[in-house]
C-alpha positions as CSV (number, residue, x, y, z in Angstrom):
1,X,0.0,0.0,0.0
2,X,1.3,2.9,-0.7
3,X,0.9,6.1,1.7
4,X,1.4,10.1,0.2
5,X,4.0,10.8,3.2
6,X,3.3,14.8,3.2
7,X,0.7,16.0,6.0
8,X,-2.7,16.3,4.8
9,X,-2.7,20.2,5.8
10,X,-0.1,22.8,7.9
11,X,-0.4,23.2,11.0
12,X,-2.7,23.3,13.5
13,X,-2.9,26.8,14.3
14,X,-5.1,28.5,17.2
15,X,-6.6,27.1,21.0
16,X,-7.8,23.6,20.0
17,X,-3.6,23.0,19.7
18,X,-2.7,23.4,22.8
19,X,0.0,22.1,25.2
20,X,-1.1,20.8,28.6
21,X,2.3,21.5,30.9
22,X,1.0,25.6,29.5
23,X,-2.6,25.5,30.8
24,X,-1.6,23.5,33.8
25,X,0.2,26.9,35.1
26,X,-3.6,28.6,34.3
27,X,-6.2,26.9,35.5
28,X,-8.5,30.0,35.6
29,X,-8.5,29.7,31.8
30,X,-10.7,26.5,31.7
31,X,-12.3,26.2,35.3
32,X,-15.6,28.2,35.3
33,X,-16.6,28.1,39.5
34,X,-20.6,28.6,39.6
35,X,-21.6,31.3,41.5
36,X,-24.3,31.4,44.5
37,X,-26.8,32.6,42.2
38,X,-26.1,30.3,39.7
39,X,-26.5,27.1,41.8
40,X,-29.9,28.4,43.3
41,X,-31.1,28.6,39.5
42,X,-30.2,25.2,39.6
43,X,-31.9,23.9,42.5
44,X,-34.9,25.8,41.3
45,X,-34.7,24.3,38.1
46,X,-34.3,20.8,40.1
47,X,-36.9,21.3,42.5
48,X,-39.4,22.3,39.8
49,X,-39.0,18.7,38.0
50,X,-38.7,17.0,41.0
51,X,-40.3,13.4,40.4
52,X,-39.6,13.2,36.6
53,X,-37.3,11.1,35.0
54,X,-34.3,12.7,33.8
55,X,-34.4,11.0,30.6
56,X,-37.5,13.1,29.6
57,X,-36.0,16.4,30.2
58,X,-35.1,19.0,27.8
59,X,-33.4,21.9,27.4
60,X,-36.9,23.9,27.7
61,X,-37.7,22.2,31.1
62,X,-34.5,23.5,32.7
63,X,-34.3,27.3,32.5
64,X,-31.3,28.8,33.8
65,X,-31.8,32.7,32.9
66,X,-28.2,33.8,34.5
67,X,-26.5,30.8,34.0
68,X,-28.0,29.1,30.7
69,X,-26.0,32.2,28.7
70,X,-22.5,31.8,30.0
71,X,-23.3,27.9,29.1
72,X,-24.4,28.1,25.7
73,X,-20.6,30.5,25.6
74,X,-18.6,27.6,27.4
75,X,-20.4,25.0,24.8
76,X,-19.1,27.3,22.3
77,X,-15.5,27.5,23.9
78,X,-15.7,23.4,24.0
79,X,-17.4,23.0,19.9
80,X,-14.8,26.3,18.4
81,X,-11.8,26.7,21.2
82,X,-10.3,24.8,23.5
83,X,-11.9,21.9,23.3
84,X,-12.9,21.7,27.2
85,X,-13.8,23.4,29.9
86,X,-14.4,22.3,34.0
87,X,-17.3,23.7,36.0
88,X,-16.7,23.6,39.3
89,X,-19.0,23.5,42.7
90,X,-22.3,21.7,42.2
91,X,-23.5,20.5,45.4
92,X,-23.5,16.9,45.2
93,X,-22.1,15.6,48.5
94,X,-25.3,14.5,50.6
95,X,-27.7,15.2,48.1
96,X,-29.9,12.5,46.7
97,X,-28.5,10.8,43.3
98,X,-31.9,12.0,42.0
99,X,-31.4,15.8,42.6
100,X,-27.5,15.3,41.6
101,X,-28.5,13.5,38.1
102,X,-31.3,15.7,37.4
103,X,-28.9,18.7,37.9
104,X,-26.6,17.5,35.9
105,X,-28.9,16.0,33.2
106,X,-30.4,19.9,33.0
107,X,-26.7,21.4,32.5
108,X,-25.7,18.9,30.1
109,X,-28.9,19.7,27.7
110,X,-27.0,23.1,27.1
111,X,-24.2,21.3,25.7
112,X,-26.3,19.0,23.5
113,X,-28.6,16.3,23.3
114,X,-27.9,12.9,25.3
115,X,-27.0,10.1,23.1
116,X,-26.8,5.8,24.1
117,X,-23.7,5.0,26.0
118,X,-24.0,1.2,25.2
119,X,-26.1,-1.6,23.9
120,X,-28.9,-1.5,27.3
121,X,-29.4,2.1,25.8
122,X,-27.9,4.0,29.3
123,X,-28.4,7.7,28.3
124,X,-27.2,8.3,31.6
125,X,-24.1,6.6,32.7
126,X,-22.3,5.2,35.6
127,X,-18.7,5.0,35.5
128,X,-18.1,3.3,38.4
129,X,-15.9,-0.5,39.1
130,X,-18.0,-3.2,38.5
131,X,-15.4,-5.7,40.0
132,X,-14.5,-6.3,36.0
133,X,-11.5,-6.5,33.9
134,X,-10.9,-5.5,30.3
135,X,-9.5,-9.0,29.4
136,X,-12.9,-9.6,28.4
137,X,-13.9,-8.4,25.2
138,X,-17.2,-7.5,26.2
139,X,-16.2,-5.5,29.0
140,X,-15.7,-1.6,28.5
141,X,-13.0,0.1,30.7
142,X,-14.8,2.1,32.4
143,X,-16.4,-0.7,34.5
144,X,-12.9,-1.0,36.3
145,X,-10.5,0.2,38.1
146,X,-7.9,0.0,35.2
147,X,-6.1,2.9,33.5
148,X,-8.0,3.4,30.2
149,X,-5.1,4.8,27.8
150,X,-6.0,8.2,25.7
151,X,-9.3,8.0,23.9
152,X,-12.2,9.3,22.6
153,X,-16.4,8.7,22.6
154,X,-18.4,8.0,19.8
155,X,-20.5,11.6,20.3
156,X,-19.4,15.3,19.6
157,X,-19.1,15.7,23.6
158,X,-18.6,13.6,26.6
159,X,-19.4,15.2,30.1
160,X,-18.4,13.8,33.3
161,X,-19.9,14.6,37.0
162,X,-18.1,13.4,39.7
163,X,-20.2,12.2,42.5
164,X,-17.5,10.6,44.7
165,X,-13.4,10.6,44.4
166,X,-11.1,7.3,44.2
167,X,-9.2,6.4,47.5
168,X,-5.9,7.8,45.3
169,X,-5.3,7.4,41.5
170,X,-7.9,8.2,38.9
171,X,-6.7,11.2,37.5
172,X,-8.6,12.5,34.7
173,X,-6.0,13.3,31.9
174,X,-6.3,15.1,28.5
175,X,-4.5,16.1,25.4
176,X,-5.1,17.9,22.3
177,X,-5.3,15.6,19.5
178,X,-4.6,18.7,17.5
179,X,-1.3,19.1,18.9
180,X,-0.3,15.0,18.5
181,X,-1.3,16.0,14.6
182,X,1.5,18.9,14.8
183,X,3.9,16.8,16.8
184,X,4.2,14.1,14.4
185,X,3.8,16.2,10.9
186,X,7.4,18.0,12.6
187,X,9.2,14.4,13.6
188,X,7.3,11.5,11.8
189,X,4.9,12.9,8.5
190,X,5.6,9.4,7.1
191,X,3.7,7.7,10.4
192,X,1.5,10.1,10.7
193,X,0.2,9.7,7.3
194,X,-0.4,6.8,7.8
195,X,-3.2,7.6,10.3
196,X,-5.2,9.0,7.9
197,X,-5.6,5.4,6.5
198,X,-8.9,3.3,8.2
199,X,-7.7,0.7,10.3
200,X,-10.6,-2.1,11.9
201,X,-12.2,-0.8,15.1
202,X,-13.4,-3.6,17.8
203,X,-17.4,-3.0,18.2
204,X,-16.0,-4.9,21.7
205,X,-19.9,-7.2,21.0
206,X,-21.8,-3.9,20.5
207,X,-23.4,-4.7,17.5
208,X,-25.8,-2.8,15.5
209,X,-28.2,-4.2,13.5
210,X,-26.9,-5.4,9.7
211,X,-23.1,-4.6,11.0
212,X,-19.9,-6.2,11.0
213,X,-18.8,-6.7,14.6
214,X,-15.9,-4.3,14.0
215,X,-15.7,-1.1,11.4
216,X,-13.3,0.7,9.5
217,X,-12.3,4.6,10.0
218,X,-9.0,6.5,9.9
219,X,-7.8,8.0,13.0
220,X,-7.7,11.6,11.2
221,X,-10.1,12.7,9.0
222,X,-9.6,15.7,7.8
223,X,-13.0,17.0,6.2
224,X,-14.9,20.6,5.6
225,X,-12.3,22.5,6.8
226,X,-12.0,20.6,10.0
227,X,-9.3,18.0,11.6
228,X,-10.9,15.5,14.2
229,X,-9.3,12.3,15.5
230,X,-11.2,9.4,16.3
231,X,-9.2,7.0,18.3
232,X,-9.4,3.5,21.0
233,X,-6.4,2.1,21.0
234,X,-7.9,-1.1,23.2
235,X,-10.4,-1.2,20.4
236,X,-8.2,-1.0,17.2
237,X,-5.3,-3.9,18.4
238,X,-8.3,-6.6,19.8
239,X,-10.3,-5.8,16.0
240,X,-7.2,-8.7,15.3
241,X,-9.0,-11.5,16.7
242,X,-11.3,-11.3,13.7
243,X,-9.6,-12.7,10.9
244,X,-11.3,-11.1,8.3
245,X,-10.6,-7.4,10.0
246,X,-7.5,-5.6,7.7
247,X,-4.1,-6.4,9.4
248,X,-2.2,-4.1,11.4
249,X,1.4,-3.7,9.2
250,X,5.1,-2.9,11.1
251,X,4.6,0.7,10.4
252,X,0.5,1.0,11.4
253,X,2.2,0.1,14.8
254,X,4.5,2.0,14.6
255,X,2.0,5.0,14.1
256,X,-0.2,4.0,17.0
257,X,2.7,3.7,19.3
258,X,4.0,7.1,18.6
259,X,0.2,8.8,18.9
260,X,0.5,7.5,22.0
261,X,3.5,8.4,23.4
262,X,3.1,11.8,22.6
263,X,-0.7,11.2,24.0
264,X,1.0,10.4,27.4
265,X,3.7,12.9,26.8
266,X,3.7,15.3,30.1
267,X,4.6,18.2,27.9
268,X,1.2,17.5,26.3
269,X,-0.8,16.5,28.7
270,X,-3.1,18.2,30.9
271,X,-4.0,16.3,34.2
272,X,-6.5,16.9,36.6
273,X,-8.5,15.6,40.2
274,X,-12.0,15.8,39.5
275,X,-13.5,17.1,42.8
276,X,-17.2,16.2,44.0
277,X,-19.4,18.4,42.4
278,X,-16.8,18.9,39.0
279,X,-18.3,18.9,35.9
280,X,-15.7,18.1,32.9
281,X,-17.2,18.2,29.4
282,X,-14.5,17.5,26.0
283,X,-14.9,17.8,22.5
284,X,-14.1,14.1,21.3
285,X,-13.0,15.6,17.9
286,X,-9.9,17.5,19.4
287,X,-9.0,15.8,22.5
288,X,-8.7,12.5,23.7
289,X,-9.1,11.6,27.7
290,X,-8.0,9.1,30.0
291,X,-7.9,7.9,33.2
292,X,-5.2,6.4,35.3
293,X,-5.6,4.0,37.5
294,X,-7.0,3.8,40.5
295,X,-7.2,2.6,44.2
296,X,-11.0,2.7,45.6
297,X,-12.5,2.6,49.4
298,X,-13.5,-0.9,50.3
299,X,-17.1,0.7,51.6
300,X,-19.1,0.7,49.3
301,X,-21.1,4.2,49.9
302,X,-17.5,5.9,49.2
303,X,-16.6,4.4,46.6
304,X,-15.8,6.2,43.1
305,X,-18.7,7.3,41.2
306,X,-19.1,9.5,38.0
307,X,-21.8,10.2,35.8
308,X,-21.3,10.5,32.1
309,X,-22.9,11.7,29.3
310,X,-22.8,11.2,25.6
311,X,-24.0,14.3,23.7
312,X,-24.6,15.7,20.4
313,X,-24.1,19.2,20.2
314,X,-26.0,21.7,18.0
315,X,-24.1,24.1,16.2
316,X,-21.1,21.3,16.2
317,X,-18.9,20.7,12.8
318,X,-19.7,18.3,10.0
319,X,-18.1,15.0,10.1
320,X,-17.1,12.6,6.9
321,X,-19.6,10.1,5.8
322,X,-17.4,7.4,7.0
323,X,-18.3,8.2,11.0
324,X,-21.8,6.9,10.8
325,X,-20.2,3.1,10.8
326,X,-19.6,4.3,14.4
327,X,-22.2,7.2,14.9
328,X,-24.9,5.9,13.2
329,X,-25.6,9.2,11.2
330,X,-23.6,12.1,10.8
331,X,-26.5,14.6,11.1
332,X,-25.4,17.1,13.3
333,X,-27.8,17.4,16.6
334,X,-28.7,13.9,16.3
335,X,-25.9,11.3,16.0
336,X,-23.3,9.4,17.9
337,X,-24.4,7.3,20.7
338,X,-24.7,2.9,20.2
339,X,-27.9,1.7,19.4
340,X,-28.2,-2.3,18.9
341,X,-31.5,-4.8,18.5
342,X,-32.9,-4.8,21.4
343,X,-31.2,-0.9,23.1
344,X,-33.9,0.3,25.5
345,X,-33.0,4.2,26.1
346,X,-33.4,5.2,29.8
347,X,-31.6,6.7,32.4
348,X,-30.8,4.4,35.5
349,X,-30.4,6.1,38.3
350,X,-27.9,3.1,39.6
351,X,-25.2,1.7,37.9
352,X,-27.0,-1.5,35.8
């Protein structure tokens, strides 16, 4: 096969490229603290939905007259800028889950609509250890304690709310998948080009209907005037247990194993503790997360519990026709998420 070894485009230019070991030194550049006003608009907005299930809640249900502007700018900051932004100081700590979800269900309907997590059709998630391990092909990461390596979802953003912290460990890490682009076009154009080829993806048994159990998509598209990455390393290496998935060549490895490095590279990377009441949401298109691994509390009320959602943003940048094999449709408002025969869309309050 042969690969054009001259990057698709110059460089990334501008705040999607940015370098972690910078912003760590200004954190008042992407942590937004709510105010006291702000968090009784919550409550309010809570208190008057109080009883319904999250899952039926819009946008419309959840006014936020002081707050909902300064959202709809950080959703713009996450879709156009940065790529992600931390809002800290909901009140989470002795608070129902109820309340806490509902809250956070409300906030997250400013960033975009909530999309299936996996095949039982969780629109709410619940990253929390199940007492699994990744070994299994049917197990997803985030149901362990386990580091997950850099990443991204299959949605325009992913939002985290973190209910309880780990014992230690379980940092929450990013980096610009811009800036990897710009790393390797300067040392390696030859591997990166190579990432522009499509290489299988593991469905890891999340099937939908009339699909292969893996697919096929490049890690960097570059389409309408945008770069996005799409990227799960686990995901890519076990789509070899299915012989008739392409082969991974010397120098596909080779790639992979340099995205990652500089993924991991603490230059590049931005890490950070997630506090009770922290609210993280990312743009999957320009930066990939992680989390390292962690030690939890034997009792189970303190153990470590996040909840997640998948969104689609409005307003958000076209992506090639290749990403519905993994998004389902590339219609912007309304795609991303995993919907399989038989996904039920609801919002457990409880990890299922």
């Amino acid at each position: 096969m042969t690969v054009d070894v001259r990057p698709p485009r110059p460089r990334i230019e501008g705040p999607s490229a940015w370098i972690g070991a910078e912003l760590a030194k200004r954190p008042e550049e992407w942590i937004y603290r709510l105010s006291p006003v702000e968090i009784a608009e919550i409550e309010a907005a809570v208190a008057a939905q109080r009883g319904r299930d999250v899952a039926t809640l819009r946008r419309s249900d959840f006014p936020l007259p002081t707050l909902g502007p300064i959202l709809d700018r950080l959703r713009a900051e996450v879709l156009n800028g940065r790529g992600f932004v931390l809002i800290r100081g909901l009140p989470v700590e002795g608070r129902p889950i109820a309340e806490s979800a509902a809250a956070y269900w409300g906030i997250g309907s400013y960033f975009g609509n909530a999309r299936s997590q996996n095949a039982k059709g969780h629109v709410l998630g619940h990253v929390r250890d199940l007492g699994m391990s990744s070994k299994d092909p049917k197990v997803r990461i985030y149901q362990t304690t386990e580091r997950q390596n850099f990443h991204t979802d299959s949605c325009d953003i992913v939002g985290l709310l973190c209910l309880k912290a780990a014992k230690s460990g379980g940092l929450s890490s990013l980096t610009s998948s811009m800036s990897i682009y710009n790393a390797m076009a300067e040392r390696r154009p030859d591997l990166l080009a190579r990432l522009f080829v499509p290489f299988a993806t593991d469905r890891r048994g999340e099937v939908p209907e009339g699909k292969l159990p893996w697919f096929d998509i490049p890690v960097f598209n570059d389409y309408a005037g945008s770069l996005s990455a799409i990227y799960a390393p686990h995901y890519v290496r076990s789509s070899q247990r299915f012989p008739e998935a392409r082969r991974l060549t010397a120098e596909d490895l080779q790639a992979l194993e340099m995205f990652d490095r500089l993924a991991e590279d603490p230059q590049l990377r931005l890490d950070m503790e997630l506090q009770p009441g922290d609210m993280q949401f990312v743009h999957n298109h320009t930066t990939l997360h992680d989390r390292t691994a962690f030690e939890d509390w034997p009792e189970p009320e303190k153990k470590r519990h996040l909840l997640r959602l998948w969104l689609a943003s409005p307003g958000a940048r076209p992506l090639p026709p290749i990403y519905a094999e993994r998004y389902g449709s590339v219609t912007i408002g309304d795609r991303g998420g995993i919907i399989c025969p038989g996904t039920r869309l609801h919002a457990p309050l409880e990890p299922e």
